[in-house]
C-alpha positions in Angstrom: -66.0 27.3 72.3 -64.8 24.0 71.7 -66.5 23.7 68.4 -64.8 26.6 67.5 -61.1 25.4 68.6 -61.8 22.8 66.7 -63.0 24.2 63.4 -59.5 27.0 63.9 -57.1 23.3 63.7 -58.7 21.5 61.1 -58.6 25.2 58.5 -54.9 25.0 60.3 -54.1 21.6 59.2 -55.5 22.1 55.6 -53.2 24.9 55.1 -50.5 23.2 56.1 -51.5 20.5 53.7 -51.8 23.0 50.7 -48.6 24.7 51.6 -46.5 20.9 51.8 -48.5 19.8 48.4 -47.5 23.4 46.8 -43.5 23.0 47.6 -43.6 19.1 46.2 -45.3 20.3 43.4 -42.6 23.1 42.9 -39.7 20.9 43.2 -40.8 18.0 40.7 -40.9 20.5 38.3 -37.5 22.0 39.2 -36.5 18.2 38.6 -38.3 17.9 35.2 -37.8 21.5 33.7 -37.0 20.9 30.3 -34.0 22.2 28.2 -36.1 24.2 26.0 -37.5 26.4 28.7 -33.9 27.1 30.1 -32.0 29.9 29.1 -30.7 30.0 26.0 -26.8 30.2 28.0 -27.8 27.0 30.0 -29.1 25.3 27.0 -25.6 25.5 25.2 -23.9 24.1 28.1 -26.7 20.7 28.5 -26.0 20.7 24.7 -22.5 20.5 24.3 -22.4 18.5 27.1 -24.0 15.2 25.6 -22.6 16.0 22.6 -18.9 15.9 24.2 -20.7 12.1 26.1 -21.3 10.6 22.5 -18.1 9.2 20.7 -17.9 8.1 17.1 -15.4 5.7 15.3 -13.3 6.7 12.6 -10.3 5.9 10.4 -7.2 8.1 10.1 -4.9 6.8 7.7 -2.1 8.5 4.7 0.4 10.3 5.6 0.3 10.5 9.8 2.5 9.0 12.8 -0.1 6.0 13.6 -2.6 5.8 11.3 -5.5 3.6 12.4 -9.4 3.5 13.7 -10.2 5.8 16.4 -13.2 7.0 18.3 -13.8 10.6 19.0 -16.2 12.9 20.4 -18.8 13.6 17.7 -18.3 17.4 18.4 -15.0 17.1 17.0 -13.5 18.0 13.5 -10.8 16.6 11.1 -7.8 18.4 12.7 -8.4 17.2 16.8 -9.4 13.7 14.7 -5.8 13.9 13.5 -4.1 15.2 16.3 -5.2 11.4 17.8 -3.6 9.9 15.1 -0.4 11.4 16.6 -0.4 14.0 13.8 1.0 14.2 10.3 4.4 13.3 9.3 6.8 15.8 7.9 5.2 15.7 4.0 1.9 15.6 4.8 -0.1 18.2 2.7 -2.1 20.1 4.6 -3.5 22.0 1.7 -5.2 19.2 0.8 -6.9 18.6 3.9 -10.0 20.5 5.4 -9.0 20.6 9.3 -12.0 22.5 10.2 -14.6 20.0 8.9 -17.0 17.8 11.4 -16.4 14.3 11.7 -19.4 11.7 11.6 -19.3 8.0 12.5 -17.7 5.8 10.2 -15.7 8.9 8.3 -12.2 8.1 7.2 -9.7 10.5 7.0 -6.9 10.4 4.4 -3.9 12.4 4.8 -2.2 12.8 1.7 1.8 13.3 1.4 3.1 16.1 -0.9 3.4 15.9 -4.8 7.2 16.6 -4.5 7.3 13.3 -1.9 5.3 11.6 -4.1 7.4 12.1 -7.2 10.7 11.8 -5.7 9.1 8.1 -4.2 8.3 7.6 -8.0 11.8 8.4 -9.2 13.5 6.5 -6.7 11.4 3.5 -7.6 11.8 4.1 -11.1 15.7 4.0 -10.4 15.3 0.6 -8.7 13.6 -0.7 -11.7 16.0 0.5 -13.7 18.8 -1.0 -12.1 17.1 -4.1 -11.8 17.2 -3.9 -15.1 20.3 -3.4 -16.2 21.4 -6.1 -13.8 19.3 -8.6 -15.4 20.3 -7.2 -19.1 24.1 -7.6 -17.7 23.7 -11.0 -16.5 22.1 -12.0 -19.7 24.7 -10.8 -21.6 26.9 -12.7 -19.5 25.4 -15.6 -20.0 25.2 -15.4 -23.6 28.9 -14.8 -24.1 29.8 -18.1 -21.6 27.8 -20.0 -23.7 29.3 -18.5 -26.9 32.5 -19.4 -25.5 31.4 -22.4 -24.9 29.7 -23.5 -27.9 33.2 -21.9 -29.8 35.5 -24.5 -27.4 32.9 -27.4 -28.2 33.6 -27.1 -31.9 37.4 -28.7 -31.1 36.9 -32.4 -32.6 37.0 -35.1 -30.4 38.7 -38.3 -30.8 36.1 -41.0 -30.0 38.1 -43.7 -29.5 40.7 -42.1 -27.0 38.8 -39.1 -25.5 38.0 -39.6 -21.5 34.7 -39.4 -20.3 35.2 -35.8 -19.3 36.4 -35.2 -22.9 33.6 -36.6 -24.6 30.9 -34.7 -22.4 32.5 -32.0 -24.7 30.6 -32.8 -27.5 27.0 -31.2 -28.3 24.7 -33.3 -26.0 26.7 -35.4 -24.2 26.4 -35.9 -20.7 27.9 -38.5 -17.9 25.8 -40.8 -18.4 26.3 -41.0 -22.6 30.0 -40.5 -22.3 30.4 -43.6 -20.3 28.5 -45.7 -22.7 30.6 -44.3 -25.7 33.4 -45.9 -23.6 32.2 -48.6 -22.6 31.2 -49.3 -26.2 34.2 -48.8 -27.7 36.1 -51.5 -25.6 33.9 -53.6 -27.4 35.4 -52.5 -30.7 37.1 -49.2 -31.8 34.9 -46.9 -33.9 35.9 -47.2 -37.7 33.6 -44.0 -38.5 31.2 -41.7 -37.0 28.5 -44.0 -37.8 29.6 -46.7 -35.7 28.5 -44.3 -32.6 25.0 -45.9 -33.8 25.7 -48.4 -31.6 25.9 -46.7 -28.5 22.3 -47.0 -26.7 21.0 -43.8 -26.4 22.5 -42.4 -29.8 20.1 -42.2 -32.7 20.2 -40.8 -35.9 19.1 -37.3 -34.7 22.0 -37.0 -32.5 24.3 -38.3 -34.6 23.6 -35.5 -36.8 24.4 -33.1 -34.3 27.4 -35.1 -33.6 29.4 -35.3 -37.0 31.1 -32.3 -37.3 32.5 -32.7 -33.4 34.1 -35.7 -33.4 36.7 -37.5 -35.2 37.8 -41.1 -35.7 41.7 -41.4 -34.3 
């Protein structure tokens, strides 16, 4: 009788242990079922779900609000890529862009402004050359007629040995410094001729030259 109590626990025990060993068993591979044996609804979800996880990084530049680098889900496409760029700016072509393209890591995106901004940006640059221009060509023509004017009062004659400093830095080539020396040369001895301005350091032949038809002997 005993024996047989005994044999009825240990069957009892080993079915126990079968049963324990059968859930375990069960559960790990609830834990480890893979993806491709879900359904095919619960594999979209695990799959959009670690692609919404993964980011990449690229640049939005052109013609949007802040341009710069960004990092986006690598699900997205070329319009939500924008959209974190702050958008585009009021002539921004969207013609030119394809919004509904994917996006992949180092991608940049160039948003391009509208022919008729771009050629009105052209003309108004244009314009500014233009009147840069014609400012320069004025000034120029400015300059040239003081210097006309000024070349027609030089041609007065000068009288060398009673002209001022200030009056002799009249003469072609003349400055301060040479016009004091003409004076300072003279108190030496008047000039009896142009020629006698040969003594004035600084006064060569050349110069002289120049000099001959501007001054005058008084």
């Amino acid at each position: 009788m005993q024996a047989k109590s005994k044999k009825l626990i240990f069957i009892a025990v080993l079915l126990a242990g079968c049963i324990i060993t059968s859930l375990i068993s069960t559960n790990d591979k609830e834990k480890t079922l893979p993806v491709s044996s879900l359904p095919q609804s619960a594999q979209g979800a695990v799959t959009s779900k670690a692609a919404q996880t993964k980011t990449v990084r690229v640049q939005v530049s052109g013609a949007v609000l802040e341009p710069g680098i960004y990092d986006v889900p690598a699900s997205c496409r070329v319009e939500e890529a924008i959209a974190a760029a702050g958008g585009m700016t009021e002539n921004a072509d969207s013609e030119r862009v394809n919004l509904v393209r994917k996006v992949r890591d180092g991608m940049q995106i160039r948003v391009p402004v509208k022919k008729a901004a771009r050629t009105s940006r052209t003309q108004r640059k244009n314009a500014q050359a233009t009147a840069g221009y014609s400012a320069s060509s004025t000034k120029k023509v400015g300059s040239t007629r003081a210097g006309t004017e000024k070349n027609n009062s030089a041609v007065q004659r000068v009288r060398i040995n009673s002209a001022s400093a200030g009056e002799l830095q009249q003469l072609p080539g003349i400055g301060p410094a040479l016009a004091q020396r003409i004076v300072e040369t003279r108190k030496g001895g008047r000039f009896t001729s142009a020629d006698d301005l040969l003594r004035v350091p600084g006064i060569g032949k050349a110069k002289l030259a120049k000099l001959r038809d501007y001054v005058e002997v008084d």
